[in-house]
C-alpha positions in Angstrom: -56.7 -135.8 26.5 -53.6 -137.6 28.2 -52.3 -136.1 31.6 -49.2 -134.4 31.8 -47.5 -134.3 35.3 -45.9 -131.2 36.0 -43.4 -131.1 39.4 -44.6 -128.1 41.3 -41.4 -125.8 42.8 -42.5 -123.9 45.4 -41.0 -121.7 48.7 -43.9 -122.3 51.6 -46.9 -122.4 49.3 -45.5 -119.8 46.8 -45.1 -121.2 42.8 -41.8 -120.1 41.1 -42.4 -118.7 37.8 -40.8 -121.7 35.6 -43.6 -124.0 37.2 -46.0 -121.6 35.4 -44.5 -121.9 32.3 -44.4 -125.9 32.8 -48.4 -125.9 33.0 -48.5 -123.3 29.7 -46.2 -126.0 28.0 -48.5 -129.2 29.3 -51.5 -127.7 28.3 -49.9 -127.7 24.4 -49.9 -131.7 24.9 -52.5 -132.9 27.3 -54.1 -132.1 30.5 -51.8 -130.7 33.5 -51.9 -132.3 36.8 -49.7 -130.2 38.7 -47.6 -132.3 42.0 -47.2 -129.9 44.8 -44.9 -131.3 47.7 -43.8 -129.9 51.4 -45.0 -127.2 53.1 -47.5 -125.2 52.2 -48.1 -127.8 49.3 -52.1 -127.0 49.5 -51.8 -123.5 49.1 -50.6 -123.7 45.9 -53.5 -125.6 44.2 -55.4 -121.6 43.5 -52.2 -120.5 41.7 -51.6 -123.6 39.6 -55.7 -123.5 39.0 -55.0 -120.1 37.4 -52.5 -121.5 34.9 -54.2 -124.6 33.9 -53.7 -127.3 36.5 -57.0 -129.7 36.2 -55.7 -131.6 39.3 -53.2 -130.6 42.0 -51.7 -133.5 44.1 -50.4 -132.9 47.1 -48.3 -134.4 49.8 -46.7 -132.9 53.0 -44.3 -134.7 55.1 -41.2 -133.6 57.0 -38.7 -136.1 54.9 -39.6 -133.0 51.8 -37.3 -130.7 54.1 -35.0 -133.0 56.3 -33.4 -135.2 52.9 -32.7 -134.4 49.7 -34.0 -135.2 46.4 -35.3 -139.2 46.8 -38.4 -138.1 49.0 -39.4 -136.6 46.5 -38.5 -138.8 43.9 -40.3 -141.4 45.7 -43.2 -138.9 45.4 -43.3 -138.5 41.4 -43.0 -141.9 41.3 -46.1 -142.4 43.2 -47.5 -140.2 40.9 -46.7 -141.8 38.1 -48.2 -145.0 39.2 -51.3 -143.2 40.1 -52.2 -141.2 36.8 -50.0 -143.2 34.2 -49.6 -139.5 32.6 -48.6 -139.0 29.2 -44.8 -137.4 29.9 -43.5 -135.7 33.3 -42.4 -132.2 33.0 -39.6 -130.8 35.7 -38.1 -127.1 35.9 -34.4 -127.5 34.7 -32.5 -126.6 37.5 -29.9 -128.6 39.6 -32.4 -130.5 42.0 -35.0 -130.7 39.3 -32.5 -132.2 37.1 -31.4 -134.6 39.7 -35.1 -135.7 40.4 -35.7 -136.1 37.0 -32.5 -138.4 36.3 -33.4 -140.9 39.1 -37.1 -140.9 38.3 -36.6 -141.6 34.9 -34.0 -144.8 35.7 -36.8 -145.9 38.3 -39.9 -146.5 35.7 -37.1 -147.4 33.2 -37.9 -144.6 30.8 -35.9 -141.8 29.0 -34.7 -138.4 30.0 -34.7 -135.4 27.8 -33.0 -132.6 29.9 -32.9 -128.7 29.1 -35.7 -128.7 26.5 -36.7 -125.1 25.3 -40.1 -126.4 23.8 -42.8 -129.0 23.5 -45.0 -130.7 20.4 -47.0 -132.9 20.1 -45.9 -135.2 17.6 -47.1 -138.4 15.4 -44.8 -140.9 18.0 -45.1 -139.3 21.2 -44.1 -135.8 22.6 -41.4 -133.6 20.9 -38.6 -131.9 22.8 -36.7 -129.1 21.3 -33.0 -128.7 22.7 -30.4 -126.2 21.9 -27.4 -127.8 21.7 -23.3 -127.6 21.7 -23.4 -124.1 23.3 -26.8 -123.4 21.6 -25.0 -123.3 18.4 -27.6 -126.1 16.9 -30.9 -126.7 17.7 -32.6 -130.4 18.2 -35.6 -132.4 18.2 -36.0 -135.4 20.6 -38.3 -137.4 21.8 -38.0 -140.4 24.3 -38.1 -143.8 22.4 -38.9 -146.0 25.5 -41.1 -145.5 28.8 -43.1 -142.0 30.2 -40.8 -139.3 28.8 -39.0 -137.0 31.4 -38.2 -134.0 30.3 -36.6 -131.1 32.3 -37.2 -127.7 30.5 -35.4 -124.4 30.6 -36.5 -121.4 32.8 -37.8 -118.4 30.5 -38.5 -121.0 27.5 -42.4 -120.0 27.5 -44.5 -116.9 28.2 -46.7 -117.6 31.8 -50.2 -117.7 29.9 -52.9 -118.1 32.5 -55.9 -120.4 31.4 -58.2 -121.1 34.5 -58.9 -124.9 35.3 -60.3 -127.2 37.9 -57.4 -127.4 40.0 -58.8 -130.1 41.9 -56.9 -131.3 45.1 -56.0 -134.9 45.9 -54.3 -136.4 48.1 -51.3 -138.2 47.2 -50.2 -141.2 48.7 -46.4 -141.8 49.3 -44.3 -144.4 50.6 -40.8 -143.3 51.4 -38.0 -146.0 50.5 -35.0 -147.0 52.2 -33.1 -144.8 50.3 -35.0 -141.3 51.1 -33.4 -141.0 54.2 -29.9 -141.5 53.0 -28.5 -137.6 53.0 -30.1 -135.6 55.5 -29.9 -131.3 55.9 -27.7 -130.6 58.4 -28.5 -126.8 59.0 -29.7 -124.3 56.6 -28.3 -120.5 56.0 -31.0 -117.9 54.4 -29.4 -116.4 51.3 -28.8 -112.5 51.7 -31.6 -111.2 49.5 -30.7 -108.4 47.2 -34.1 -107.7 46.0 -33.7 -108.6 42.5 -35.0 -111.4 40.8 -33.6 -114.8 40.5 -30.9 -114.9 38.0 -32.3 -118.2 36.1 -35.8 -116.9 36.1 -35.3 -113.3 35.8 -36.7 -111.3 32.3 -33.4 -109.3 32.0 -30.1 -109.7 33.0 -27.4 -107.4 33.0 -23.9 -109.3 33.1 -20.2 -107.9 33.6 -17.0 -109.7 33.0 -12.9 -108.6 32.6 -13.6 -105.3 31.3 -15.4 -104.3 34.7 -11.5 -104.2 36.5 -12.7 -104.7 40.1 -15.3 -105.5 42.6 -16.2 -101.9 43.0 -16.9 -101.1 39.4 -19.4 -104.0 39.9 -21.6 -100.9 41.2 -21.8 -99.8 37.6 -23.2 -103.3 36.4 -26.1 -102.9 39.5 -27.0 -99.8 38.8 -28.0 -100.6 35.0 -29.7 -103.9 36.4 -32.2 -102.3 39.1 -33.3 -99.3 36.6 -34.4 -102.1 34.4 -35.5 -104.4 37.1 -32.8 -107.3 36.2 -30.5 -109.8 37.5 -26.9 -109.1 37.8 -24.9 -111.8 36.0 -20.7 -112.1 35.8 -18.4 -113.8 33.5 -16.3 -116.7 34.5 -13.2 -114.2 35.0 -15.0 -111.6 36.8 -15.9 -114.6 39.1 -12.6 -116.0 39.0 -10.9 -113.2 39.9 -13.2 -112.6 43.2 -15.0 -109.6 41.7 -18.4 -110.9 41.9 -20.1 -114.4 44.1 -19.8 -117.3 42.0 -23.9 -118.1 42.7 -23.8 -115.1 39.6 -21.8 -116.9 37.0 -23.3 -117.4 33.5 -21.9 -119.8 31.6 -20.7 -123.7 30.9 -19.5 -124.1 34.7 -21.9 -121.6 35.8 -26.1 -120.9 35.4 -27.6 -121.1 31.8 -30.0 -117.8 31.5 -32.4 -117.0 28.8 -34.0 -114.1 29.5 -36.2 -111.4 27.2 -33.0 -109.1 26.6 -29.2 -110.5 28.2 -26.5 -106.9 28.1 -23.0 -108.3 28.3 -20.6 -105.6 29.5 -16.8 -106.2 29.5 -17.2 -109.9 27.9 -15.1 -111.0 25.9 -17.7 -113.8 24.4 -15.9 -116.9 25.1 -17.4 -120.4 24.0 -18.0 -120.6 28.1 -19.7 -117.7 29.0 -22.1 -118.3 25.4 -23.1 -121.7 26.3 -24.9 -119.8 29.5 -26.6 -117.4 27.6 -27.0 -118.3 23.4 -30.6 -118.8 23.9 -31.6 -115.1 25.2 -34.3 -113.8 23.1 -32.1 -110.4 22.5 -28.4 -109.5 23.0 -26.6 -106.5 23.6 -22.9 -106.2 23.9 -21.0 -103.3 25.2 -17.2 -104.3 24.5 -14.4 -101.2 23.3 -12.7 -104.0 21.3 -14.1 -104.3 18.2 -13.2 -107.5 17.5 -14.7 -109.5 20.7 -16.0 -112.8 19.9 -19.4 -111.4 21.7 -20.1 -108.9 18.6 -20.6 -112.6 16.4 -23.5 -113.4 18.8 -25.4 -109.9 19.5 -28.0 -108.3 18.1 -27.1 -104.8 19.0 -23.7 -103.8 19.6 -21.4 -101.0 21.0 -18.2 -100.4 20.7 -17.0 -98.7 23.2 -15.8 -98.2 26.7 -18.3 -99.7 29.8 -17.6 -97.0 32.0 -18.8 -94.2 29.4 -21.8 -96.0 28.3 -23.0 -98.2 31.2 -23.7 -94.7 33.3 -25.7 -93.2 30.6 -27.9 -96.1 29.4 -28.6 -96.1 32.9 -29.6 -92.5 33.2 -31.7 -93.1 30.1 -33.6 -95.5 31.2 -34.4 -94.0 34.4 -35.5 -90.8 32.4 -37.6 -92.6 30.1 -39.2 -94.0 33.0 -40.1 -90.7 34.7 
């Protein structure tokens, strides 16, 4: 079978879920050779092993963490050259869509960006987009070159399928340009204990109806009995009620979790572009006639601050 690369994200050695579901995806169209960069790059190779990865290539050098983006676009390209792979698989998120873009223009080859899924098809590999705020879905494939194709967090289940995971060495040559915007100073990101909004299984979002920051309380307490990300609208954003790193929607994150609970949205074209691809949808809105209630598939009417408190107290009494 063909190789598929798959761009490996990773904290110090630890895989991030959507890489997972990268190798589940490549293992539909070919074999997965898994890129691992940075620190700690090695010490991913028994993880991506796990879910499929027949080779993992590796490369640490101190440009991964000094500049942004083209050392490591210098490092897929090297890739490239090296297996000739069937496509290149990146998680969908702003750097990864960044690497991808400028890879893609370097081997002169097309980009598909924000695919949900992968085929195989008669002409090369199929890409499946939802499209114009999810309200159509497309197929897409790259007429010209190694397709690129960024894919969505959350669009496949993690399915584990031991492989070889064989490490290499990968052999990079920075260019002129990989120095070109260097980090300046880093600031670690208060951690809240929940999971990663983009990545996360659930989410539990608030927007106008919530009135204030400190109803935002209410939103949190739903989210960690069900172990879920706290999202916000653009107006609960807008009006300072909630950090702006929590928006879901056109200007915001797109999300598509397991089971997305909107409470106090409205269901504006904005916020539904960041979120029309959940699995399942529950609204709690008292107006009736909120846009949102078009979208859902379980609704209730009704006022947040009656029925946020006692979902929550269900779930934690259903959970013992």
């Amino acid at each position: 079978m063909a190789e598929v690369l798959v761009y490996v994200d990773h904290v110090d050695g630890a895989v991030r879920k959507p890489t997972l579901e990268l190798l589940t995806l490549a293992r539909r169209v070919g074999e997965p050779v898994a890129v691992a960069l940075g620190a700690g790059a090695a010490d991913t190779a028994a993880r991506l092993a796990e879910h499929g990865a027949v080779k993992v290539l590796t490369h640490d050098a101190s440009e991964y963490a000094d500049y942004l983006v083209v050392p490591k676009v210098d490092a897929l390209q090297a890739a490239v050259a090296q297996v000739s792979p069937a496509a290149v698989l990146v998680p969908s998120s702003a750097e990864g869509k960044e690497i991808a873009a400028r890879l893609a223009l370097r081997i002169g080859s097309g980009i598909i960006t924000d695919a949900v899924d992968l085929e195989a098809g008669d002409d090369g590999l199929v890409a499946t987009q939802s499209v114009f705020a999810a309200s159509f879905t497309t197929k897409s494939r790259v007429a010209k070159g190694t397709p690129v194709i960024t894919v969505k967090p959350n669009s496949a289940a993690v399915e584990a399928a031991p492989a070889a995971g064989t490490v290499e060495a990968l052999a990079v040559t920075f260019s002129g340009q990989a120095t070109g915007t260097k980090v300046t100073g880093r600031t670690a990101r208060e951690s809240t204990g929940r999971p990663e909004l983009t990545e996360a299984a659930i989410v539990v979002s608030g927007g106008r109806g919530v009135n204030g920051a400190e109803n935002f309380a209410i939103i949190e307490a739903l989210a960690d009995s069900l172990g879920a990300a706290v999202g916000a609208s653009r107006a609960a954003v807008d009006a300072g009620w909630y950090p702006h790193t929590n928006q879901v929607g056109q200007t915001g994150k797109s999300v598509s979790p397991q089971l997305y609970i909107a409470n106090g949205i409205s269901g504006a074209i904005q916020h539904r572009a960041g979120m029309q691809t959940s699995k399942t949808i529950v609204a709690v809105n008292k107006d009736a006639e909120a846009p949102i209630f078009e979208l859902v598939d379980f609704g209730v009417v009704g006022d947040l601050f009656d029925v946020v408190p006692q979902l929550t107290e269900e779930v934690k009494a259903r959970k013992g």
